[in-house]
N, C-alpha and C positions, 0 to 999 in steps of 0.2 A: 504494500500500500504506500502511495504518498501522498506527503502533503493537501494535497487535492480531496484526495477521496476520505481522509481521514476527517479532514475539514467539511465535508457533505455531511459525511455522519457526526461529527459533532455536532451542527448549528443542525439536523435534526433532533438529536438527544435536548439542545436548549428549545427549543421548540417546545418539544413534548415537556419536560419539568416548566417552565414557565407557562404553559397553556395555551401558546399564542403562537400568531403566525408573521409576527411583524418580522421587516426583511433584515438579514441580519448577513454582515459582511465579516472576513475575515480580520480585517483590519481595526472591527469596530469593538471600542474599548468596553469593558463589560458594564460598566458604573453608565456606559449610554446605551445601555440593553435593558439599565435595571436590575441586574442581577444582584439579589442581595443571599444574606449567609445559607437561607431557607432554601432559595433554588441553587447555589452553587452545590450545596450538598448532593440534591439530588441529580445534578447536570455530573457530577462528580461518580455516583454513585452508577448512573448510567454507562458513563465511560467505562467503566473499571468491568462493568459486567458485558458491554458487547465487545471489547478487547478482548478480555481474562487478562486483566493483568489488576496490580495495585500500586497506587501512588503511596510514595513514600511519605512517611506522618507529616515531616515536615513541610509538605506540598498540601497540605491539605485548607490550604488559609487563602480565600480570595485576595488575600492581598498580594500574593506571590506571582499571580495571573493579573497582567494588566490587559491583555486584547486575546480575542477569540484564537487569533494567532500561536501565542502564549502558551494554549490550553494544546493544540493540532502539536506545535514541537515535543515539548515535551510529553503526549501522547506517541509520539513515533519513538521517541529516545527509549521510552519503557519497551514499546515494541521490540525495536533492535537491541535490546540488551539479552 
């Protein structure tokens, strides 16, 4: 997978936890998405289960993820590891 595709399926997984269909670009930072602790968790929780992988504790704080971007890299990093 790269970047691309992993990035489809994320801004579907934000999608689905936030409930909504508004347009959501890679670039676009999350705090302009709205995304607060309540749906990171579960945009979060989503990830980890259509991957199979898990983020490391310390990744686990929106504040570490500044843009949808962010969220796609280091999604691929756990991949190839």
């Amino acid at each position: 997978m790269d970047d691309k595709e992993i990035g489809e399926v994320i801004i579907k997984i934000i999608h689905q936890a936030m409930e909504t269909n508004i347009e959501i670009e890679l670039n676009n930072r999350l705090e302009e998405i709205r995304i607060n602790s309540m749906s990171f968790v579960k945009i979060i929780v989503g990830i980890e289960s259509y991957f199979d992988l898990n983020f490391e504790d310390d990744k686990l704080s929106i504040s570490y993820f500044n843009t949808v971007m962010d969220l796609v890299h280091y999604t691929l990093y756990l991949i190839n590891q």
